[in-house]
mmCIF file as Biopython writes it, N, C-alpha, C and O atoms, coordinates in Angstrom:
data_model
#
loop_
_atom_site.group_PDB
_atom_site.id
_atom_site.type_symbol
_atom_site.label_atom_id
_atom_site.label_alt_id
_atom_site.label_comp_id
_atom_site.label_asym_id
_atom_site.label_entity_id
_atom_site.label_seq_id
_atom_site.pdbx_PDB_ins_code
_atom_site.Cartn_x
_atom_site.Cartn_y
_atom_site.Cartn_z
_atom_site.occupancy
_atom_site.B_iso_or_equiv
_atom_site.auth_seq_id
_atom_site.auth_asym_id
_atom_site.pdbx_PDB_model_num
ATOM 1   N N  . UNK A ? 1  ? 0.838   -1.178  0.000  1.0 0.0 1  A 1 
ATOM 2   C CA . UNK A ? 1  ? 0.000   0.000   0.000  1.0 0.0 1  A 1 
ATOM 3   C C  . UNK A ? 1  ? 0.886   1.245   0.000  1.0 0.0 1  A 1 
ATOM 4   O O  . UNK A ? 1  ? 1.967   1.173   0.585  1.0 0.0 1  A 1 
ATOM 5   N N  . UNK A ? 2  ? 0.425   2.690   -0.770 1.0 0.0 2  A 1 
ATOM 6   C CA . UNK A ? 2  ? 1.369   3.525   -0.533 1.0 0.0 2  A 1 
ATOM 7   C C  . UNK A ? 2  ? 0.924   3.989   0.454  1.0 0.0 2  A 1 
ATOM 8   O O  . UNK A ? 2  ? -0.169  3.713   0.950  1.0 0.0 2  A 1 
ATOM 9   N N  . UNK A ? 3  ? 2.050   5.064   1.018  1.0 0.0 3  A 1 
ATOM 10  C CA . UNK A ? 3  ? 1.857   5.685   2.117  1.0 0.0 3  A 1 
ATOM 11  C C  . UNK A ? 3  ? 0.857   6.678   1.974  1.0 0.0 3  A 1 
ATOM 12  O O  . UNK A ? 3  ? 0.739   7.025   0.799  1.0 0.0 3  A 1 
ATOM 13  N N  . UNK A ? 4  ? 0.003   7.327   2.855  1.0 0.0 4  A 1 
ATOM 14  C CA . UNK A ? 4  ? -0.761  8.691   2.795  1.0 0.0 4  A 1 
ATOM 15  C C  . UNK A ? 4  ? -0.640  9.427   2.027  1.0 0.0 4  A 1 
ATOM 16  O O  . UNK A ? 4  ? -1.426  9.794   1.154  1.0 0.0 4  A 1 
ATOM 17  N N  . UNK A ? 5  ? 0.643   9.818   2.319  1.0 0.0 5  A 1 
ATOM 18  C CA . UNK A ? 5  ? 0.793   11.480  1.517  1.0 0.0 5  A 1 
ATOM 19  C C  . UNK A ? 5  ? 0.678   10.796  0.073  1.0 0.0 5  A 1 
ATOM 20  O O  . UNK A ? 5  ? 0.041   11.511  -0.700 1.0 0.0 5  A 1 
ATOM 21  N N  . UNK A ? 6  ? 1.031   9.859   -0.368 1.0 0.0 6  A 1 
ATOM 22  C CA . UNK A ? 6  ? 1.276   9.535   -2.257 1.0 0.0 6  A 1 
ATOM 23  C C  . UNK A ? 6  ? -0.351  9.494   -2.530 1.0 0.0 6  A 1 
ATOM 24  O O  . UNK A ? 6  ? -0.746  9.927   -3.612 1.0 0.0 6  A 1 
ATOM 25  N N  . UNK A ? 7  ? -1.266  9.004   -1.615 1.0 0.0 7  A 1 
ATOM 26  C CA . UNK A ? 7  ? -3.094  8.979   -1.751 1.0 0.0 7  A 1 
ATOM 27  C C  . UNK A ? 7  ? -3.628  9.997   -2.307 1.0 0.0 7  A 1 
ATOM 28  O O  . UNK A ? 7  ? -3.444  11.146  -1.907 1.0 0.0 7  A 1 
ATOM 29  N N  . UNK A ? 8  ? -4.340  9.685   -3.280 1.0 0.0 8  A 1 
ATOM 30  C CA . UNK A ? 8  ? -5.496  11.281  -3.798 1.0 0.0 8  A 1 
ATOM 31  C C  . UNK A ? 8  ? -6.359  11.233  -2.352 1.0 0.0 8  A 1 
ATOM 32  O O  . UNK A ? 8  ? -6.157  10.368  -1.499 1.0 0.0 8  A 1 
ATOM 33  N N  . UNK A ? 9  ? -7.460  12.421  -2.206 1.0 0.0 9  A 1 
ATOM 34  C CA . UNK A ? 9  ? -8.077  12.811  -1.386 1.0 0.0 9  A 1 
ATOM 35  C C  . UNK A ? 9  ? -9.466  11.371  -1.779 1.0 0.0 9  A 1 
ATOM 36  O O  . UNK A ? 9  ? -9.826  10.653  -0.846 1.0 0.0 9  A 1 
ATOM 37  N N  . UNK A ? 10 ? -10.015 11.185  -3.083 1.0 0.0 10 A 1 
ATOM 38  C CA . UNK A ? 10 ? -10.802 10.247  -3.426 1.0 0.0 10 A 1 
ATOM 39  C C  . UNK A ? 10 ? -10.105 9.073   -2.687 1.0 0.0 10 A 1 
ATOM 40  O O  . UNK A ? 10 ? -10.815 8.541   -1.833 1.0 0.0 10 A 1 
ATOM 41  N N  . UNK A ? 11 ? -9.267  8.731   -2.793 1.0 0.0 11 A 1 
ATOM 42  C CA . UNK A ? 11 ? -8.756  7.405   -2.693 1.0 0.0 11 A 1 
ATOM 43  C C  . UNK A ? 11 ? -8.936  7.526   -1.092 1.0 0.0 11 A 1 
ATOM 44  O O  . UNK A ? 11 ? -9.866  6.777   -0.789 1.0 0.0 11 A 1 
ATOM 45  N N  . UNK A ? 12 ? -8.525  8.037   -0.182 1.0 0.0 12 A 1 
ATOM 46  C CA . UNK A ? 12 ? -8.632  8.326   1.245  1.0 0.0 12 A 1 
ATOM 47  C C  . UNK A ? 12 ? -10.293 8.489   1.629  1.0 0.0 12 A 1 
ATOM 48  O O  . UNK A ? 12 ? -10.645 8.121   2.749  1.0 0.0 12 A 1 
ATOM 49  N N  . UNK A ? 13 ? -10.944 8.848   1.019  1.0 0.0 13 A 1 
ATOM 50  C CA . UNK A ? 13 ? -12.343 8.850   1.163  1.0 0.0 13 A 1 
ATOM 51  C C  . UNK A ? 13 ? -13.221 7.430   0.909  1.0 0.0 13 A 1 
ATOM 52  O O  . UNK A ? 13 ? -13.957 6.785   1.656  1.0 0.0 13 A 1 
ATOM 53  N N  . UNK A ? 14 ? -12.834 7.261   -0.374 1.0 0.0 14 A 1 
ATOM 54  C CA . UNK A ? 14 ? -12.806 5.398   -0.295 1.0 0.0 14 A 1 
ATOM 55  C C  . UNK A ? 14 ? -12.546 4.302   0.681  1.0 0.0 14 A 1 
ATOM 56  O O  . UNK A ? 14 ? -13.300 3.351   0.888  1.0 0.0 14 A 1 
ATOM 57  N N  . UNK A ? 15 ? -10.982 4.615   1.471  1.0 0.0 15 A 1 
ATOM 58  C CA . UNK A ? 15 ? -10.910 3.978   2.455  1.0 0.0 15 A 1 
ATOM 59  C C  . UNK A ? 15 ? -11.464 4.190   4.034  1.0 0.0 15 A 1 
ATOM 60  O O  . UNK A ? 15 ? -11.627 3.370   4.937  1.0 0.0 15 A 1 
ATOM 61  N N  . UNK A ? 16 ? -11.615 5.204   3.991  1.0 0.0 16 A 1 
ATOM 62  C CA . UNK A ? 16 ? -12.660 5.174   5.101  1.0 0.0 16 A 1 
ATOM 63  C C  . UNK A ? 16 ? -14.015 4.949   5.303  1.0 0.0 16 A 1 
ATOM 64  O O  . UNK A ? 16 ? -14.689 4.750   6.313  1.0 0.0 16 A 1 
ATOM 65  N N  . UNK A ? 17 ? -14.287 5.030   4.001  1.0 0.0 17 A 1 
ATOM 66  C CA . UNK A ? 17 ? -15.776 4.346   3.530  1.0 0.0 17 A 1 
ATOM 67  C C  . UNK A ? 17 ? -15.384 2.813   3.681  1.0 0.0 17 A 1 
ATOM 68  O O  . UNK A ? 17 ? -16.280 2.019   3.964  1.0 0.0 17 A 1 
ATOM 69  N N  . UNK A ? 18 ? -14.400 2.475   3.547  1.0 0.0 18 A 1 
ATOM 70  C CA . UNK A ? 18 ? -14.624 0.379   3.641  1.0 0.0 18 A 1 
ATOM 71  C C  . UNK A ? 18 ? -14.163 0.336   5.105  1.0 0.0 18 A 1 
ATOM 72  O O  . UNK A ? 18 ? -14.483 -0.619  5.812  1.0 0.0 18 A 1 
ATOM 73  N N  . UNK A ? 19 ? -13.251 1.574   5.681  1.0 0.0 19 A 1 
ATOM 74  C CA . UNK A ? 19 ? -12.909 0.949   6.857  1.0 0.0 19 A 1 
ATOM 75  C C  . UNK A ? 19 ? -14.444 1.174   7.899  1.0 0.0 19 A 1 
ATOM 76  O O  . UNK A ? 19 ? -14.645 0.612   8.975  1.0 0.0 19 A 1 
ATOM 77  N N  . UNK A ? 20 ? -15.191 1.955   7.339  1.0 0.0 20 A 1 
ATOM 78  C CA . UNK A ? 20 ? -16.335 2.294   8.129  1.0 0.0 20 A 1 
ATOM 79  C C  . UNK A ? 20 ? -17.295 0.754   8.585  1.0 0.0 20 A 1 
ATOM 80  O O  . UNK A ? 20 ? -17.791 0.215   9.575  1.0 0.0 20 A 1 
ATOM 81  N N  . UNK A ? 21 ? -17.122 0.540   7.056  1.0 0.0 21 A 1 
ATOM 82  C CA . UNK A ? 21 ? -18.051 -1.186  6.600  1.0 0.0 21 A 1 
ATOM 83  C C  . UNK A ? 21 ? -17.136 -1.799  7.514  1.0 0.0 21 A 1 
ATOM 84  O O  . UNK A ? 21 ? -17.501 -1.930  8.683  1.0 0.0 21 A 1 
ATOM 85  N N  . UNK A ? 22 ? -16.224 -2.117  7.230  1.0 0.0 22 A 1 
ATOM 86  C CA . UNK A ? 22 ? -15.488 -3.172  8.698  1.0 0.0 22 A 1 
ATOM 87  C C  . UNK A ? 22 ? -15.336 -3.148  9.941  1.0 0.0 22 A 1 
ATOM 88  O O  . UNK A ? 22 ? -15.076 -4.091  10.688 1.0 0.0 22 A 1 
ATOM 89  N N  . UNK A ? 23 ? -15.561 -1.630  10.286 1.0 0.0 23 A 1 
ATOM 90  C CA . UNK A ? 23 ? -15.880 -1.682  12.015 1.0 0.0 23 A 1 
ATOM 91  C C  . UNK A ? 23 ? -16.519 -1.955  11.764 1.0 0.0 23 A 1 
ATOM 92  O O  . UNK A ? 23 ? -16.440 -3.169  11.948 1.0 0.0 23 A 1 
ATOM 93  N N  . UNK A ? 24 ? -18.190 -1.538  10.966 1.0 0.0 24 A 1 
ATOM 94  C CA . UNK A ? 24 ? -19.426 -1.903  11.764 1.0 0.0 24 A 1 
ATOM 95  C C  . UNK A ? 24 ? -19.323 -3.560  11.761 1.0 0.0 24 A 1 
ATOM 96  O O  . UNK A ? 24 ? -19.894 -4.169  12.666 1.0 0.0 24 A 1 
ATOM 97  N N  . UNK A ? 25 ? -18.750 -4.130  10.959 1.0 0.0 25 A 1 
ATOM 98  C CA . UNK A ? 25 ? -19.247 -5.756  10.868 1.0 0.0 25 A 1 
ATOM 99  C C  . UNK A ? 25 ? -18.518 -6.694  12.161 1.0 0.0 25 A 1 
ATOM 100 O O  . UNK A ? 25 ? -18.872 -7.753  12.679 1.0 0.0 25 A 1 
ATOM 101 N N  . UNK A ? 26 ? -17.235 -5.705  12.439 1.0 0.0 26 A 1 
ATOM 102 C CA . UNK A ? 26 ? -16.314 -6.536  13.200 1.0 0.0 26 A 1 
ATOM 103 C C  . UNK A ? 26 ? -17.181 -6.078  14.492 1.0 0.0 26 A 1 
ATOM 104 O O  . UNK A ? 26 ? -17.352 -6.876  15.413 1.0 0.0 26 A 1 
ATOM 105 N N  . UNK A ? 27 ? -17.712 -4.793  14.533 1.0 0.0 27 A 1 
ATOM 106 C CA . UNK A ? 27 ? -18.455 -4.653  16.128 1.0 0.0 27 A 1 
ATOM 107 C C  . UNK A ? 27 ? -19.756 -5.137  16.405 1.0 0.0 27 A 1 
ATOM 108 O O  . UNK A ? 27 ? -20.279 -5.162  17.519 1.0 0.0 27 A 1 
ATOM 109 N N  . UNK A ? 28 ? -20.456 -5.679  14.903 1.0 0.0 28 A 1 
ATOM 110 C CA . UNK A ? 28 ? -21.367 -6.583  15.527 1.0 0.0 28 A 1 
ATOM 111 C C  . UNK A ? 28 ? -21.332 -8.232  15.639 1.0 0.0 28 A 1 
ATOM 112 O O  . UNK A ? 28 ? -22.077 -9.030  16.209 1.0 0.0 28 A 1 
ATOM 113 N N  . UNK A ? 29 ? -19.960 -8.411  14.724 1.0 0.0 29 A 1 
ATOM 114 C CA . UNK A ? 29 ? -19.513 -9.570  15.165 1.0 0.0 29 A 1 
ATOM 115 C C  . UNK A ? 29 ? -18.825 -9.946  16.694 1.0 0.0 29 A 1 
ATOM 116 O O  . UNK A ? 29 ? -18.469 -11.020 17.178 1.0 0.0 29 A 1 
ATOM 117 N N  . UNK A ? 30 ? -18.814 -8.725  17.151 1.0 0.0 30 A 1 
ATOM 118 C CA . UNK A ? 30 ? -17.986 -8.432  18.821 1.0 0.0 30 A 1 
ATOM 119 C C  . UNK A ? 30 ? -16.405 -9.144  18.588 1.0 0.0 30 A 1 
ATOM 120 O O  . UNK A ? 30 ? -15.960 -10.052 19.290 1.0 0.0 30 A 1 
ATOM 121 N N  . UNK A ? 31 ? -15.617 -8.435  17.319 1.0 0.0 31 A 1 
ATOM 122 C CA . UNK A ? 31 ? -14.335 -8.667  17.430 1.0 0.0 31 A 1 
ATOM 123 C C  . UNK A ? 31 ? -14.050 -7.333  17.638 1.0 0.0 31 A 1 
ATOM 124 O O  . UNK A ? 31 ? -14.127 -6.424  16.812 1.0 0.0 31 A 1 
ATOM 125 N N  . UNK A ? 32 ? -13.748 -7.281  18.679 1.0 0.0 32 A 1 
ATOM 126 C CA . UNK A ? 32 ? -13.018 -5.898  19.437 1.0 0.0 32 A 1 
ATOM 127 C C  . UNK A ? 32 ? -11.713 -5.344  18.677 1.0 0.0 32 A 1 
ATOM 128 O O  . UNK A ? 32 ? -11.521 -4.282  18.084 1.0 0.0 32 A 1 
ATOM 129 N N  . UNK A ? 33 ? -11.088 -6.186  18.858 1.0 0.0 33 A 1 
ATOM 130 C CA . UNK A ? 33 ? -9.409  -5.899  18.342 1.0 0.0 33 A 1 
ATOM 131 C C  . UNK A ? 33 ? -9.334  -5.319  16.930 1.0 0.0 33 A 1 
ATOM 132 O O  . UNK A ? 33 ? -8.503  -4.446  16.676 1.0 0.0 33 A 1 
ATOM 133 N N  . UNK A ? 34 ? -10.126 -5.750  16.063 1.0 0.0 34 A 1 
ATOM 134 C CA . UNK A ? 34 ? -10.681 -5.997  14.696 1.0 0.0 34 A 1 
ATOM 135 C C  . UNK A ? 34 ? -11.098 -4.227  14.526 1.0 0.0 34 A 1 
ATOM 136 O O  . UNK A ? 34 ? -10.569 -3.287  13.932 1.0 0.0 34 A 1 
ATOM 137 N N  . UNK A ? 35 ? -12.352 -4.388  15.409 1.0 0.0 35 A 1 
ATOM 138 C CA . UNK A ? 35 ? -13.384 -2.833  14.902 1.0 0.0 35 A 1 
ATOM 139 C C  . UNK A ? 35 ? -12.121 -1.996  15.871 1.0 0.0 35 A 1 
ATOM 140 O O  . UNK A ? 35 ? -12.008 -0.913  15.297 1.0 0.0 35 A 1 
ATOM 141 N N  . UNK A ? 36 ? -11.393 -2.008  16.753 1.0 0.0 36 A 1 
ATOM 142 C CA . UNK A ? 36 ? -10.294 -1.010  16.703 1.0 0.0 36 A 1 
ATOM 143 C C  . UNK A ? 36 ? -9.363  -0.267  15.896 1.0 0.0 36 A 1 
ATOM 144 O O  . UNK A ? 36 ? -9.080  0.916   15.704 1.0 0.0 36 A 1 
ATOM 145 N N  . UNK A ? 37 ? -8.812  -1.940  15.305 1.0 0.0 37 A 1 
ATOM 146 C CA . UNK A ? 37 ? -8.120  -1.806  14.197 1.0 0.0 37 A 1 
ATOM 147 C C  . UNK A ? 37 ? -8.299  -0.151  12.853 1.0 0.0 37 A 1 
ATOM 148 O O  . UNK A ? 37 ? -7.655  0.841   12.511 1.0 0.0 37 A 1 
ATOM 149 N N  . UNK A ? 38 ? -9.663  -0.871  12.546 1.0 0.0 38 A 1 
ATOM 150 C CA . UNK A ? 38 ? -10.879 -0.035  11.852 1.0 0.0 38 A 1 
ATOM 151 C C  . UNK A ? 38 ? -10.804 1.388   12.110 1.0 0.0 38 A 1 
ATOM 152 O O  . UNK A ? 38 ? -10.511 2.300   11.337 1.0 0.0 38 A 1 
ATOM 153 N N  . UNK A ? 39 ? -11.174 1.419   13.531 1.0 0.0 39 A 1 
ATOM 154 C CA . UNK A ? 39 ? -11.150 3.279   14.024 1.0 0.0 39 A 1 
ATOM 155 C C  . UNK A ? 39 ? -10.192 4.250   14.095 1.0 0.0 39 A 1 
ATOM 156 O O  . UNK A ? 39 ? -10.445 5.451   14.199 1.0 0.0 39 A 1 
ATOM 157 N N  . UNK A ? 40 ? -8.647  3.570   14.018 1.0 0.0 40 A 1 
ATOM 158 C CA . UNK A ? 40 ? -7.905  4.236   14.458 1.0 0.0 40 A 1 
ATOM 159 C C  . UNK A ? 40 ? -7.125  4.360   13.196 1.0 0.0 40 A 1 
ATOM 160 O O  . UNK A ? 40 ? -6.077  5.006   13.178 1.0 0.0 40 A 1 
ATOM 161 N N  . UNK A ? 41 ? -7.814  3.490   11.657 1.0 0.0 41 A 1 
ATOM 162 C CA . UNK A ? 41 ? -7.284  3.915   10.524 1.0 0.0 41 A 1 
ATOM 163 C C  . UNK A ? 41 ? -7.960  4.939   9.516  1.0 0.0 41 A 1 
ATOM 164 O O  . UNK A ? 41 ? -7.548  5.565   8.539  1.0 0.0 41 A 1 
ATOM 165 N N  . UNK A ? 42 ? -9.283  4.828   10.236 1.0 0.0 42 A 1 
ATOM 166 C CA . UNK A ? 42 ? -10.506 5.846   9.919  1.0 0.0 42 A 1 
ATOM 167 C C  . UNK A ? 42 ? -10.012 7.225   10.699 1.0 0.0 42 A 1 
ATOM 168 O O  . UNK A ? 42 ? -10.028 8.357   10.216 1.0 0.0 42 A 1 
ATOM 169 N N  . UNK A ? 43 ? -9.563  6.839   12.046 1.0 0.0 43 A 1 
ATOM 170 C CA . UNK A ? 43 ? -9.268  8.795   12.614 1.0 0.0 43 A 1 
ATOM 171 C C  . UNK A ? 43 ? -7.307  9.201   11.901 1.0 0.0 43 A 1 
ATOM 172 O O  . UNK A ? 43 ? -6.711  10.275  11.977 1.0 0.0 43 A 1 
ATOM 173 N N  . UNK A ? 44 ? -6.894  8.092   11.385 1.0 0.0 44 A 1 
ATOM 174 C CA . UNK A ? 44 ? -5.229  8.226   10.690 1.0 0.0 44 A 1 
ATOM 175 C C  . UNK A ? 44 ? -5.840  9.007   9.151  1.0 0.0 44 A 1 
ATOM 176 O O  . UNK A ? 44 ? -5.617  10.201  8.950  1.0 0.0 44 A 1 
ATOM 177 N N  . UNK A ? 45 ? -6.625  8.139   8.134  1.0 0.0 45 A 1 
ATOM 178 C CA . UNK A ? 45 ? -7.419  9.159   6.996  1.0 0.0 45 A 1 
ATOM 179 C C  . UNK A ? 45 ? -7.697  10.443  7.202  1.0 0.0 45 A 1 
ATOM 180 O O  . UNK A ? 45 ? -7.084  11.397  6.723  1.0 0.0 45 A 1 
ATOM 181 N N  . UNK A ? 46 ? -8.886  10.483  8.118  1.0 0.0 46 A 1 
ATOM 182 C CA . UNK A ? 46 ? -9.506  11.515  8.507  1.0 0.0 46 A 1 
ATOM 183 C C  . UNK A ? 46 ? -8.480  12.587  8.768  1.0 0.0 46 A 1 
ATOM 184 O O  . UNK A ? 46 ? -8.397  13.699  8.246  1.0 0.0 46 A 1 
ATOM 185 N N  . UNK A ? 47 ? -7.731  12.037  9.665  1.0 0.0 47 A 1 
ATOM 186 C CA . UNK A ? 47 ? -6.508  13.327  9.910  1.0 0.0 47 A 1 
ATOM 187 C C  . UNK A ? 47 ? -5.717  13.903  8.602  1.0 0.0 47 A 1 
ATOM 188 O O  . UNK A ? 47 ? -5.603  15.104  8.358  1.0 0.0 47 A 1 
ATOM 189 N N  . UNK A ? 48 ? -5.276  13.017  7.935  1.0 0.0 48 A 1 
ATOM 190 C CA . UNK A ? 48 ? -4.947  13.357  6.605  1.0 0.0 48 A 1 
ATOM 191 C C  . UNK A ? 48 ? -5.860  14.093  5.604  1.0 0.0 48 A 1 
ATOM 192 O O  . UNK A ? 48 ? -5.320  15.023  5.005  1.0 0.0 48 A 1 
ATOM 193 N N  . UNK A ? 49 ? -6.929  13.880  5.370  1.0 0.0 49 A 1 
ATOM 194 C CA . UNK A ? 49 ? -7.594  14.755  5.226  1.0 0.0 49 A 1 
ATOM 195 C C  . UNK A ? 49 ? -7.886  16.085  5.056  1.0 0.0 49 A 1 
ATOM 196 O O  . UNK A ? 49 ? -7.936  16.960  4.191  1.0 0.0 49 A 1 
ATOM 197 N N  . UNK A ? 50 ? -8.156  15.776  6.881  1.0 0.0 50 A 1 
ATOM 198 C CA . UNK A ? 50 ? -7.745  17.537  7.032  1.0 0.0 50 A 1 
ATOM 199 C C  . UNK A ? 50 ? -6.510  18.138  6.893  1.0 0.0 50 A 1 
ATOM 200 O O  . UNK A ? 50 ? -6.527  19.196  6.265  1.0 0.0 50 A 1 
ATOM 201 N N  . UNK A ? 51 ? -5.744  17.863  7.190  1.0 0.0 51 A 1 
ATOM 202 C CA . UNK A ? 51 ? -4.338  18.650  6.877  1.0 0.0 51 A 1 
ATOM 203 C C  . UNK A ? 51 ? -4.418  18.884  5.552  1.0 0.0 51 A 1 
ATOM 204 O O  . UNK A ? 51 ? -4.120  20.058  5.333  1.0 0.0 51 A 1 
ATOM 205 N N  . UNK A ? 52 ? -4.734  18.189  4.404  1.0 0.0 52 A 1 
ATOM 206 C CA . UNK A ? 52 ? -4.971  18.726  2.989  1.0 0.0 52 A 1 
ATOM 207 C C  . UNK A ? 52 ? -5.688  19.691  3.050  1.0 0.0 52 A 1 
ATOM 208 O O  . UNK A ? 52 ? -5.229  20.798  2.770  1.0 0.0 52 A 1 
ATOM 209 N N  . UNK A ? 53 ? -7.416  19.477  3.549  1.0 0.0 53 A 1 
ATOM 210 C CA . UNK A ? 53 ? -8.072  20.791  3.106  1.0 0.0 53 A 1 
ATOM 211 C C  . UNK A ? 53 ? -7.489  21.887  4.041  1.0 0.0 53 A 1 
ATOM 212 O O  . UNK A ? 53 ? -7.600  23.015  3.561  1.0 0.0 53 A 1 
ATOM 213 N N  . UNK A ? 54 ? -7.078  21.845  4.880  1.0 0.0 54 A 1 
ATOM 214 C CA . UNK A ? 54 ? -6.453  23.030  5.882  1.0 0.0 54 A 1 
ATOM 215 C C  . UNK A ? 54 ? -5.341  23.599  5.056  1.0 0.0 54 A 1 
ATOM 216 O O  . UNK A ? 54 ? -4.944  24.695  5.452  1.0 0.0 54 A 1 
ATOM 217 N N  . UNK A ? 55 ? -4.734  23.095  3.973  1.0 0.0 55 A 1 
ATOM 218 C CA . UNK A ? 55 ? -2.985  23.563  3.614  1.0 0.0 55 A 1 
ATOM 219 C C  . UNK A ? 55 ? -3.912  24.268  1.895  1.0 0.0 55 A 1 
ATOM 220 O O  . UNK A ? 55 ? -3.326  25.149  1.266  1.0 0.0 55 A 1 
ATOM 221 N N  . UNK A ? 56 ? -5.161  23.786  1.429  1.0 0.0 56 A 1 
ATOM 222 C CA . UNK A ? 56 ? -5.384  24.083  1.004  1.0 0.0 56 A 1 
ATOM 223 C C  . UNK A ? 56 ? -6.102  25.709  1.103  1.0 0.0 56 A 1 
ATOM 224 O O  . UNK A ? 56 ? -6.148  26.523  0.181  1.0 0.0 56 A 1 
ATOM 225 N N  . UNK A ? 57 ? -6.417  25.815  1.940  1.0 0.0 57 A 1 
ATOM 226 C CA . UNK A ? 57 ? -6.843  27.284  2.107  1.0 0.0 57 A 1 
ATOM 227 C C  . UNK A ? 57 ? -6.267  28.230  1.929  1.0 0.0 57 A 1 
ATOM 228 O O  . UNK A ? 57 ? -6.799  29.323  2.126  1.0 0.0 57 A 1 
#
């Protein structure tokens, strides 16, 4: 996988859209470790994100 910064903004939006689908499945499957996994690559995007639209202003 490339790193962040090489990601379009689409492509980062994509993945937090599937990582969204996999917490929810891993937290109603009650794999904890799993839907963590999930959140903390969804708030790593998200952060990236913003630092784009923020540098963009």
């Amino acid at each position: 996988m490339k790193p962040l910064e090489e990601l379009s903004s689409a492509e980062l939006k994509e993945f937090i859209a599937e990582c969204k689908i996999g917490y929810r499945d891993a937290s109603v499957m009650f794999e904890f470790e799993t839907a963590k996994m999930y959140k903390e690559r969804i708030l790593e995007y998200r952060t990236e994100l913003d630092k784009r639209s923020k540098a963009a202003m």
